[in-house]
C-alpha positions as CSV (number, residue, x, y, z in Angstrom):
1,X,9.9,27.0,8.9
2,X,10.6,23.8,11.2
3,X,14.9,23.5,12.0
4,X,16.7,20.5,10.3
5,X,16.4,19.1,14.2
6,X,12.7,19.4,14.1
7,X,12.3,17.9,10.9
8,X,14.1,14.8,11.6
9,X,12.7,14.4,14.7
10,X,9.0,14.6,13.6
11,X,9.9,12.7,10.6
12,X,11.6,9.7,12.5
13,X,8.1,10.1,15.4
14,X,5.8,9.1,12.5
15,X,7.7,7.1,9.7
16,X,8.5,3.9,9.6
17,X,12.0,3.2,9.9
18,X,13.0,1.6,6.9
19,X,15.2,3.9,6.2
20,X,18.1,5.9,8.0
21,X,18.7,9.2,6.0
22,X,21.7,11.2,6.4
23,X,21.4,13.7,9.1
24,X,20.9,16.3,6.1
25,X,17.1,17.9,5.6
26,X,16.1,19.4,1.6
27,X,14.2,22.4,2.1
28,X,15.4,24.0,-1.6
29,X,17.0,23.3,-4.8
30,X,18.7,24.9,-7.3
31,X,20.4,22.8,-10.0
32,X,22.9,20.9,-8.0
33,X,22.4,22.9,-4.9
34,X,20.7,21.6,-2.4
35,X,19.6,24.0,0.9
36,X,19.1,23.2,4.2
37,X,16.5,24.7,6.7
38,X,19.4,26.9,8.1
39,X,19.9,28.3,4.5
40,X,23.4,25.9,4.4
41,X,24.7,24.9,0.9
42,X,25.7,21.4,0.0
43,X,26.4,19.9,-3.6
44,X,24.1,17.2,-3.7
45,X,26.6,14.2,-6.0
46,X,24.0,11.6,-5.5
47,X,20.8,12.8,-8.1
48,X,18.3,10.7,-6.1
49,X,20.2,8.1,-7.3
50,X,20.3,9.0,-11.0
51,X,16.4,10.3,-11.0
52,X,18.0,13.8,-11.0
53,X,20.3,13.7,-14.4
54,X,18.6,17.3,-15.2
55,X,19.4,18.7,-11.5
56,X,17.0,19.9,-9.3
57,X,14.2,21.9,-10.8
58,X,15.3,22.5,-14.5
59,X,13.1,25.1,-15.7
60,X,12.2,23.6,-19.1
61,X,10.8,20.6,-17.1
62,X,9.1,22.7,-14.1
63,X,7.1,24.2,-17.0
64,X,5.8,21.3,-18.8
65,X,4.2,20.0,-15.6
66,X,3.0,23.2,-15.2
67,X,1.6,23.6,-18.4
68,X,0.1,20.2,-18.1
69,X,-1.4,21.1,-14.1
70,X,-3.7,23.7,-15.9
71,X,-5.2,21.5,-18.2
72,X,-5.0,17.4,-17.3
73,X,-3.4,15.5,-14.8
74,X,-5.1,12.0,-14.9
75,X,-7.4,9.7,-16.9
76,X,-6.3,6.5,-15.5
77,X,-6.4,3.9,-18.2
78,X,-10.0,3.8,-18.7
79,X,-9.8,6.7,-21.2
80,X,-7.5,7.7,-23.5
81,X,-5.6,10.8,-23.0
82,X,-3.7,13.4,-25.4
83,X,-0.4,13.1,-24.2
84,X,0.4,9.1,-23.9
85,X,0.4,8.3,-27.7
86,X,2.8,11.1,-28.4
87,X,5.0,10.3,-25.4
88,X,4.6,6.6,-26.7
89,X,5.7,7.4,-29.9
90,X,9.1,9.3,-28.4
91,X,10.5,6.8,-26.1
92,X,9.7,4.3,-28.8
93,X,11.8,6.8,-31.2
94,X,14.4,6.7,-28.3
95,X,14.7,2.8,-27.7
96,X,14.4,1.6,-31.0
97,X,11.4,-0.9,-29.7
98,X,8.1,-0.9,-31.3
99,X,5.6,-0.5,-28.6
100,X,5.9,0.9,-24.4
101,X,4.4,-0.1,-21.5
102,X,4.0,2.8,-18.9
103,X,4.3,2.2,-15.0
104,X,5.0,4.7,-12.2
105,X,8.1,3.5,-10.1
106,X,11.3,1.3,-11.1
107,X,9.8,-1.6,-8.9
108,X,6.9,-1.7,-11.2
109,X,8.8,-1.7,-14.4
110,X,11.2,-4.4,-13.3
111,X,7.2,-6.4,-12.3
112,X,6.1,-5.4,-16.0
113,X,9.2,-6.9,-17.2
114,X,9.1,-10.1,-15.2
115,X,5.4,-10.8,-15.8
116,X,6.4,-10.0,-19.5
117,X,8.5,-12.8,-19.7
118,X,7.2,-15.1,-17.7
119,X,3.5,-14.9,-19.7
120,X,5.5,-14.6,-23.1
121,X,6.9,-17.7,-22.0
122,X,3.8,-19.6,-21.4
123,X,1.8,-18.4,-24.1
124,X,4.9,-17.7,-27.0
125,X,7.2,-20.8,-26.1
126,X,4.7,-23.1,-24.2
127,X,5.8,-23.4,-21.3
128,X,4.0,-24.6,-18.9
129,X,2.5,-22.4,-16.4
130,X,4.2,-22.2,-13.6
131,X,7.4,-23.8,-15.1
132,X,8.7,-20.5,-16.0
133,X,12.5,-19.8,-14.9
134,X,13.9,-16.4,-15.0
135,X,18.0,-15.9,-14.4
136,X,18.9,-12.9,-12.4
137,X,22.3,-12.2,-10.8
138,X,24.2,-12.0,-6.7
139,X,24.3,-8.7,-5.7
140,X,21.4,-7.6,-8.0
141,X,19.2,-4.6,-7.3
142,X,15.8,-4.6,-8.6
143,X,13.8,-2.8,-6.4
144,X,11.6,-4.1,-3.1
145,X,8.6,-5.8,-4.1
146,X,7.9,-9.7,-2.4
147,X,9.5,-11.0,-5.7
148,X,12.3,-8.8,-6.5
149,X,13.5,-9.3,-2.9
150,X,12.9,-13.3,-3.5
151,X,15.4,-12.9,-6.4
152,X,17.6,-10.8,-4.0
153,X,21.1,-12.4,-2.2
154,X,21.2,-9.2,-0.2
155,X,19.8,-10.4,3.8
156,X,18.7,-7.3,4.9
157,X,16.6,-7.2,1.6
158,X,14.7,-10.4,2.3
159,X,14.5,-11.2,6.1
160,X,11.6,-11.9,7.8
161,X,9.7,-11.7,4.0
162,X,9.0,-15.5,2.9
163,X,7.4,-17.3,1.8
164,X,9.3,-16.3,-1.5
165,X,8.1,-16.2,-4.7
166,X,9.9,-19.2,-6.8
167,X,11.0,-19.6,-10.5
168,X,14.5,-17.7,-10.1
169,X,17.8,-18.8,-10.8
170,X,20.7,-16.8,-9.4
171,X,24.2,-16.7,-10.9
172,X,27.4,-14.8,-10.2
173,X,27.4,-11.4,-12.3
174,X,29.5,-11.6,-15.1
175,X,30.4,-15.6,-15.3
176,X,29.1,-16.8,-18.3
177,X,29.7,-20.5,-17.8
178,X,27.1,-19.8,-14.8
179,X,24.7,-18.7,-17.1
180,X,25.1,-21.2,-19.8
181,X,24.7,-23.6,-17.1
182,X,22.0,-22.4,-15.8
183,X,19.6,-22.0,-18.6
184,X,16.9,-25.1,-19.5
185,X,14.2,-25.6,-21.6
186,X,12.0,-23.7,-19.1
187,X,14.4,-20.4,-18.7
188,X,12.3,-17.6,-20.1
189,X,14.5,-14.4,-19.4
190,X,17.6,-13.3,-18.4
191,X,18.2,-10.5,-16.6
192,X,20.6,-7.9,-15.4
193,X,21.9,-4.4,-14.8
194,X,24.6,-3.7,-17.0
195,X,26.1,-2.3,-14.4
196,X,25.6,-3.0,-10.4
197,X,25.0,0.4,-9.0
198,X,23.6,-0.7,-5.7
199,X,26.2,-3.4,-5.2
200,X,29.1,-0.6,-5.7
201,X,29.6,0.3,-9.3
202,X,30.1,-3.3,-9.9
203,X,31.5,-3.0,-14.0
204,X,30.7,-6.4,-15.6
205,X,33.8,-7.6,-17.5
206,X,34.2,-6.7,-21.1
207,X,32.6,-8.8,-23.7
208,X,30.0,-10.1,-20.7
209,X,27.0,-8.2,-22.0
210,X,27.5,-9.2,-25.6
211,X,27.9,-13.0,-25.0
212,X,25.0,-13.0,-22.8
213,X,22.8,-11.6,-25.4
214,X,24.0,-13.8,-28.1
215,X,23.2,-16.8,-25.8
216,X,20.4,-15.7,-25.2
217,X,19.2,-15.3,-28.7
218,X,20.7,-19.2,-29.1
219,X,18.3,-20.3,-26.5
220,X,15.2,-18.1,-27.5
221,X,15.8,-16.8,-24.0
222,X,14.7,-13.2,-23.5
223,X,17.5,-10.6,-22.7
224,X,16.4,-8.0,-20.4
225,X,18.2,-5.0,-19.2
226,X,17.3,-3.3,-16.0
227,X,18.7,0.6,-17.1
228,X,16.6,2.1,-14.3
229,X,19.7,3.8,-12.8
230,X,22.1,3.3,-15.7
231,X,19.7,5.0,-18.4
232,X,18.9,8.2,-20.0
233,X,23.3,9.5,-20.3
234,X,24.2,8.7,-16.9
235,X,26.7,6.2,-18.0
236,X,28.0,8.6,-21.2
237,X,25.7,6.7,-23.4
238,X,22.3,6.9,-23.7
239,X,21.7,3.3,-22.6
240,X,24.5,1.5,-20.4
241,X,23.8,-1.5,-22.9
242,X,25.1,0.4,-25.9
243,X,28.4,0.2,-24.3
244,X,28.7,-3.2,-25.8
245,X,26.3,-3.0,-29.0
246,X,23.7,-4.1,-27.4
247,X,20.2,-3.6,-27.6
248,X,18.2,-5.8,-24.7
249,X,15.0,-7.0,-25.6
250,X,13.5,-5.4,-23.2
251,X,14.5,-2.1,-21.6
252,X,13.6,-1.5,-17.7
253,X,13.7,2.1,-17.4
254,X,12.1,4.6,-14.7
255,X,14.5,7.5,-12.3
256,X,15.4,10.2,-14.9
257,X,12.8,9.5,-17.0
258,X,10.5,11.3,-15.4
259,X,12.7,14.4,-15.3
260,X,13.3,13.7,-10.9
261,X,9.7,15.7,-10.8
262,X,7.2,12.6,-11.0
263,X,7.9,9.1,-11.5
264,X,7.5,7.9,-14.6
265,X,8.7,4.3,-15.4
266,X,8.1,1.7,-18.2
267,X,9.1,-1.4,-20.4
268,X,10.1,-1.4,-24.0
269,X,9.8,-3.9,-26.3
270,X,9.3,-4.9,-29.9
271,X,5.3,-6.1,-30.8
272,X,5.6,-9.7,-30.4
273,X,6.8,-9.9,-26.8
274,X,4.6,-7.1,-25.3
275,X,1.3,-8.2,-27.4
276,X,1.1,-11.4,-25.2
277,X,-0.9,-8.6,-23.1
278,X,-4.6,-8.6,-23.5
279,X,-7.2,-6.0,-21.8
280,X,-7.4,-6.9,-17.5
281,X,-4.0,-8.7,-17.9
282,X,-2.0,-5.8,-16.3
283,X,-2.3,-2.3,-15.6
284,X,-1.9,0.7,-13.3
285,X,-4.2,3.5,-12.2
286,X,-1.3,6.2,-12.4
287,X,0.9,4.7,-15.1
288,X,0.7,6.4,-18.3
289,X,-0.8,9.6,-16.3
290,X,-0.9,13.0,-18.8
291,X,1.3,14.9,-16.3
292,X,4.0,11.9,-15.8
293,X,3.9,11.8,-20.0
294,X,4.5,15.3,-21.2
295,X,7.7,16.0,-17.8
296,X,8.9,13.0,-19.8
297,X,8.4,14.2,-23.0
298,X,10.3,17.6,-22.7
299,X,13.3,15.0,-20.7
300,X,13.5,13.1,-23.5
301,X,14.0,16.0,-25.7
302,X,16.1,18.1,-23.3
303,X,18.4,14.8,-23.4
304,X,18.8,14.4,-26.7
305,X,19.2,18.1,-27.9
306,X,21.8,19.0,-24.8
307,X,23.8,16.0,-25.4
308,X,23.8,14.6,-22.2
309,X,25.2,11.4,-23.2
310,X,28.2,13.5,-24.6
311,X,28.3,15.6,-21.8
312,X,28.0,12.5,-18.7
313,X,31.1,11.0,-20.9
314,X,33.1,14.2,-20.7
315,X,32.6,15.4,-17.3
316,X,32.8,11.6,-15.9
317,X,36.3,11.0,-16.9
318,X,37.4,14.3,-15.9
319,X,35.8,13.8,-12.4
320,X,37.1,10.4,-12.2
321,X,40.7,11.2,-13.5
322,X,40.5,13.6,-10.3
323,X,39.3,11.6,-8.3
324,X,42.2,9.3,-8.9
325,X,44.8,11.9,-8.4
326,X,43.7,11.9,-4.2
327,X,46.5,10.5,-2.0
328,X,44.6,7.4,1.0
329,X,45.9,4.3,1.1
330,X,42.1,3.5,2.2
331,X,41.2,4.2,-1.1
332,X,41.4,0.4,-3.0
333,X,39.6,1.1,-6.6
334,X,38.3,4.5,-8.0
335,X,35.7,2.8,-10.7
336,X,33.1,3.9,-13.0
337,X,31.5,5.1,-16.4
338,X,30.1,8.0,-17.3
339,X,28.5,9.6,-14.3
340,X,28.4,7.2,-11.7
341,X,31.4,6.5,-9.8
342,X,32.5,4.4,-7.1
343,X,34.9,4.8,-5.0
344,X,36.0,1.6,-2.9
345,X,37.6,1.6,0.4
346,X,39.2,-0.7,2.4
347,X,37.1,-0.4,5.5
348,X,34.0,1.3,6.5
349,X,33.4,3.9,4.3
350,X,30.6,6.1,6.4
351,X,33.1,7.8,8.2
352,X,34.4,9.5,5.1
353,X,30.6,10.5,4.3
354,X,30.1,11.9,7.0
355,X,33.0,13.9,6.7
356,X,31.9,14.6,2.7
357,X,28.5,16.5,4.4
358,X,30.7,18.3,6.6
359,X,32.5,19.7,3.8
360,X,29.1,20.2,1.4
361,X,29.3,17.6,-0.7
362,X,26.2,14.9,-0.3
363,X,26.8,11.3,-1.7
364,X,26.1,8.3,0.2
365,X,28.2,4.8,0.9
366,X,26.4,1.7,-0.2
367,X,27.7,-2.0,0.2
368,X,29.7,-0.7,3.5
369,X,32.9,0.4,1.6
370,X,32.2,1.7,-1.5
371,X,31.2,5.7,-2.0
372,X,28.6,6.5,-5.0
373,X,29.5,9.2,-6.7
374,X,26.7,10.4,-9.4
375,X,26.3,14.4,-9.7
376,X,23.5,16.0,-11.9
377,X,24.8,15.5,-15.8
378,X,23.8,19.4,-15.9
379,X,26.7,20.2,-13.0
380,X,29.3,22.5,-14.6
381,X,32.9,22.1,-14.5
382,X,33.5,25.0,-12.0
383,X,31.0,23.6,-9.9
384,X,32.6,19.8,-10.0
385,X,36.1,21.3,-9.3
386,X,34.6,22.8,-6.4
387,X,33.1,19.6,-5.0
388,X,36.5,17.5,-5.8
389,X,38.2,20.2,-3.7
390,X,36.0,19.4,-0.6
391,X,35.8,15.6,-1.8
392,X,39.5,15.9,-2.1
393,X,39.8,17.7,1.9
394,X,37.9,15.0,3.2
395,X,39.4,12.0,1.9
396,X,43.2,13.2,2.0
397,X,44.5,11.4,5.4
């Protein structure tokens, strides 16, 4: 087995460097447990970004997808296959919409949902082609693709990538004068996380969600919520958007969907928005795939049957209350719901993750100042006292 050392070095020789990991190498999991080469422990308090709601390697999902290795793993769309409908059917169940459309990543589904509205749009509202305006908001985070980042205020997201792809509008998150203002007869979507995980745990304020739905609905604007990260319990409710009553038009969803084994992502929406797809209009080779469907299909019931949005409500406020009760004046804002926690500090706040994976505990700074904190909903209070004691050692001055 290669050292951590070897591993990083090999992996940083031959990988693009889009990315610059923490100097912390995954060789096995268990739960929230993460082990190094060297057989080292750490507490892993990020979940892949929410992808790993179950943990790492919950039995019930390993065995579905392998179960489904011995008989099917792909079809593409050219066939049918005996998993889809049923998986269809459940997530349906789940969102309350009528009808799914299966993609692979979070990227794709946030593409699905634009193209969605854009082509609903044009062929529903008649709109001209290529007059179609969608609203989005600063300090989003949709994903990478040429037209997410064109719709993106972060810099390092866009550099270097024009031309950009047009027909957005951008408005602060949370004003709802802005986005009153900024809808016209050619606006055919609005849409937004409900809340800004990337930007730092960003909480819109109360009431936001709501009267941006009903304004859409005034405008015959679609509403669409991107619950990528903030879906499937990781806020303490099922969907972040049920916070406020509200039930999007269309969902975004992908990360814990697929269980943190495969990506799974899709869009869900009632018939009349999602029929303004014909045959050749859209599609993916792996989205949809038999081994994707049924690791979804045993999340979605390990979700509901578990509790999880019960049990991400519970253990959040307990972990937050904590997290409150540590003495640093760096410390500006302990924020969050559910699950997924920020914690905002004056300065620089890599210093204190590095001194997190010194003590065991892996979570990861984003927006410079601001620590994510989003463990496995499966972690067990013994386990998150023991992390808050390290967290707690390494951010006491």
């Amino acid at each position: 087995m290669h050292s951590s050392k070897k591993v990083i070095e090999k992996t940083e020789k031959y990988g693009a460097h889009n990315y610059k990991p923490k100097e912390v190498v995954f060789s096995e999991t268990d739960g929230i447990i993460v082990k190094n080469p060297e057989g080292e422990e750490f507490y892993d308090m990020l979940s892949a970004y929410s992808a790993l709601n179950f943990g790492h390697g919950h039995p019930e999902l390993i065995q579905a997808a392998k179960d489904q290795l011995d008989k099917l793993t792909l079809s593409s769309r050219a066939f049918y296959n005996d998993v889809l409908g049923d998986w269809m059917e459940k997530l349906c169940e789940f969102t309350g919409k009528e009808m799914v459309l299966p993609m692979n990543t979070g990227a794709e589904a946030v593409e699905t949902a634009l193209k969605t509205a854009r082509r609903w749009g044009n062929l529903v509202n008649g709109i001209e082609n290529g007059k179609q305006e969608i609203i989005v908001c600063k300090d989003n985070f949709h994903g990478r693709t040429i037209t997410i980042v064109s719709m993106s205020t972060d810099e390092d997201a866009r550099k270097g990538y024009g031309p950009y792809t047009p027909g957005f509008k951008v408005i602060e998150y949370g004003n709802i004068e802005e986005l009153k203002e900024a809808i016209t007869p050619n606006t055919v979507a609005f849409m937004m996380e409900p809340i800004q995980g990337e930007a730092g745990v960003i909480i819109p304020p109360e009431g936001f969600m709501k009267e941006a739905y009903e304004i859409c609905k005034e405008n015959n604007v679609l509403f669409i919520a991107d619950e990528v990260q903030t879906g499937f319990a990781r806020t303490g409710k099922m969907f972040a958007c049920q916070h406020e009553g509200v039930v999007p038009d269309i969902y975004v969803l992908g990360k814990a969907l697929g269980g943190g084994i495969i990506a799974v992502s899709a869009i869900a929406a009632d018939s009349h928005i999602l029929n303004v797809f014909t045959p050749g209009s859209h599609g993916s080779t792996f989205g949809g795939n038999p081994l994707g469907a049924a690791v979804s299909m045993k999340a979605l019931e390990i979700l509901e049957r578990d509790d999880y949005p019960k049990q991400a409500e519970e253990k959040g406020n307990y972990f937050m209350s904590k997290l409150k009760e540590i003495k640093n004046d760096d410390i500006v804002e302990v924020r969050g719901r559910g699950l997924l926690i920020g914690v905002e500090f004056k300065e620089d706040a890599a210093p204190y993750v590095e001194k997190l994976i010194e003590k065991g505990v892996l979570a990861k700074e984003t927006h410079e100042r601001t620590i994510r904190f989003a463990p496995p909903i499966v972690s067990s209070y013994e386990q998150l006292d023991e992390a808050l004691a390290r967290i707690k050692v390494a951010f006491e001055k």
